[in-house]
N, C-alpha and C positions, 0 to 999 in steps of 0.2 A: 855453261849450264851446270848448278849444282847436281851434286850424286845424290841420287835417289839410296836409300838403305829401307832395306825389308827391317824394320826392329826387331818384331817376334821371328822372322828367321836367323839373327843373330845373335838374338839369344838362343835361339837351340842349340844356334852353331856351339853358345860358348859353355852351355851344358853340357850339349857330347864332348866336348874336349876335356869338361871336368870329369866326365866318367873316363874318358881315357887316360889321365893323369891319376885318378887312384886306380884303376884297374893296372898301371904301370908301375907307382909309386906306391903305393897306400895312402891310406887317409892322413897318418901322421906325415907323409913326403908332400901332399898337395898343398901347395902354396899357391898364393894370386899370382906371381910370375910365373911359375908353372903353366899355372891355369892359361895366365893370359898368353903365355908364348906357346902354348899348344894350340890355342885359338886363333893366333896370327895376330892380337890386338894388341893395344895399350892397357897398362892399368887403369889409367883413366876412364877406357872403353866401358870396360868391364865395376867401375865404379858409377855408371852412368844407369847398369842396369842391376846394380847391385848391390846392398848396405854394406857387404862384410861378407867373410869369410863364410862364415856359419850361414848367409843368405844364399851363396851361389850352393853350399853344399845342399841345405834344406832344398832348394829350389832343384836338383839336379838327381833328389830321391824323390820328389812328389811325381819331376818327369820321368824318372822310370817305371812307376806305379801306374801314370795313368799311360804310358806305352803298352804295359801289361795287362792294365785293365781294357784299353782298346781291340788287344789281341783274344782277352777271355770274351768279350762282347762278342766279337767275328765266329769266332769258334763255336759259341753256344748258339749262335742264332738260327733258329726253329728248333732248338730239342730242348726238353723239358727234364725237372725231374735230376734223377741217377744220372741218365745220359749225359744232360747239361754240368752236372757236377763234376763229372769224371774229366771231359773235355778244359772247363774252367780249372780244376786243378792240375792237368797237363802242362798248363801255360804257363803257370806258378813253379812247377820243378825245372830245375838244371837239366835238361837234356837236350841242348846243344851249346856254342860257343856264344849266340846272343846273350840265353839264360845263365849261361856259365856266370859271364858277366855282369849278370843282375843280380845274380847270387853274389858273385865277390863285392859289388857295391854294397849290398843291403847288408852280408856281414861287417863289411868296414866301418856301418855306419854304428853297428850296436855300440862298439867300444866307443866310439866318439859322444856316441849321444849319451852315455853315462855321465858324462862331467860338464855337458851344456844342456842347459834349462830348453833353450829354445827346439833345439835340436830332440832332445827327449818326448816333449809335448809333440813335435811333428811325429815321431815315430809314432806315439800314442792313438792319435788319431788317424795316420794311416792303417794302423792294424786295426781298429774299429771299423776303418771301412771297411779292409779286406773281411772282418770278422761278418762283418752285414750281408755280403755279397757271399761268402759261401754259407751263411744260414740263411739266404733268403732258398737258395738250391734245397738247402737240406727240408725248408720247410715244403716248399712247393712238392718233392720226391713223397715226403707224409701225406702230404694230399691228395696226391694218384695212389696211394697205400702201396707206395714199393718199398719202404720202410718198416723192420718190425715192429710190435707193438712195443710201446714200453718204451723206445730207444728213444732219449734226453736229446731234443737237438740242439741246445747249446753245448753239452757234450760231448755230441759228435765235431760240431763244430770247431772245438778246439783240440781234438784229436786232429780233423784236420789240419789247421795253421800250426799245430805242432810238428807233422810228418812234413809240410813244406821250410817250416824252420829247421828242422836238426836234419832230412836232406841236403839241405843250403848248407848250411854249415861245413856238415860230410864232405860236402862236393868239394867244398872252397880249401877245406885242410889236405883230404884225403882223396882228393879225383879219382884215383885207382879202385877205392875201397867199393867206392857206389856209382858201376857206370847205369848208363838209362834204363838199360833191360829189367834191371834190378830194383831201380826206384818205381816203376812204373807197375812192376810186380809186388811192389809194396803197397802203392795205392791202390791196385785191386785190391789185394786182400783187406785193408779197411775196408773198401767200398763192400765189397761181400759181406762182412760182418754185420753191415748197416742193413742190408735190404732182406725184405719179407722172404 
């Protein structure tokens, strides 16, 4: 009797193995043998599910986006508003070894996507996304008026994805510099500055 193969679980299987190989290696060390001998496959395997390099990488930052965004979904569900923002940008900071890891992917991936078209436009439109999803928080908070008057919420908005960007970064260069207590006392104090 032939082997039955889950497809979509092995390609997740051979996603996580490509985050483990840059969280081990870096971006410039991840190679398709790498990849594939991390994953326990063939390169053929992994050309089965895969164009190219730049495909498994694109494809291994959209899965950790939407990991994150699954986990901000769970988290925010029934609060509204501030509350719902603060918990959705929890899930976005390095504050433990999962996020560590998301952070050192998503930084790995900046310098790569500077010199590939494909890879640039991915980044582009996942930070559109994330940028929608924490202004849609911002706006709904305006709406219950826990928000001062005045305050621009695509301007808050990108004060936020800025404080989860150069956190990211902090954590991934300087781990020591910004442990959680600290990042998440940064995020207060935005979040204080924004509301009525």
């Amino acid at each position: 009797m032939p082997k039955i193969v889950d497809w979509d679980a092995k390609r997740d299987e051979i996603l996580s193995a490509t985050w483990r190989v840059i969280a081990r290696d870096g971006i410039a060390g991840t190679t398709i043998r790498a990849i594939a001998r991390e994953a326990d496959c063939s390169r053929g395997i992994l050309a089965h599910y895969f164009d190219d390099k730049a495909d498994i990488l694109g494809s291994a930052l959209v899965m950790s986006h939407r990991r994150v965004g699954a986990r901000m979904d769970a988290a925010a569900a029934g609060l509204t508003g501030l509350m719902a923002l603060h918990v959705v940008m929890l899930e976005a900071l390095p504050l433990d070894a999962q996020r560590d890891l998301e952070a050192q992917i998503e930084i790995s991936f900046w310098g790569r996507a500077l010199g590939t078209t494909e890879l640039r436009d991915l980044q582009h439109s996942e930070f559109d996304r994330l940028c929608g999803r924490l202004r849609r928080h911002v706006a709904e908070a305006a709406d219950l008026g826990e928000l001062k008057d005045g305050l621009d919420p695509d301007f808050a908005t990108h004060q936020l994805v800025a404080l989860i960007d150069g956190l990211s970064a902090e954590r991934v260069l300087y781990p020591g510099r910004i442990p959680p207590d600290r990042q998440v006392a940064m995020l207060e104090r935005l979040l204080e500055s924004f509301a009525a």
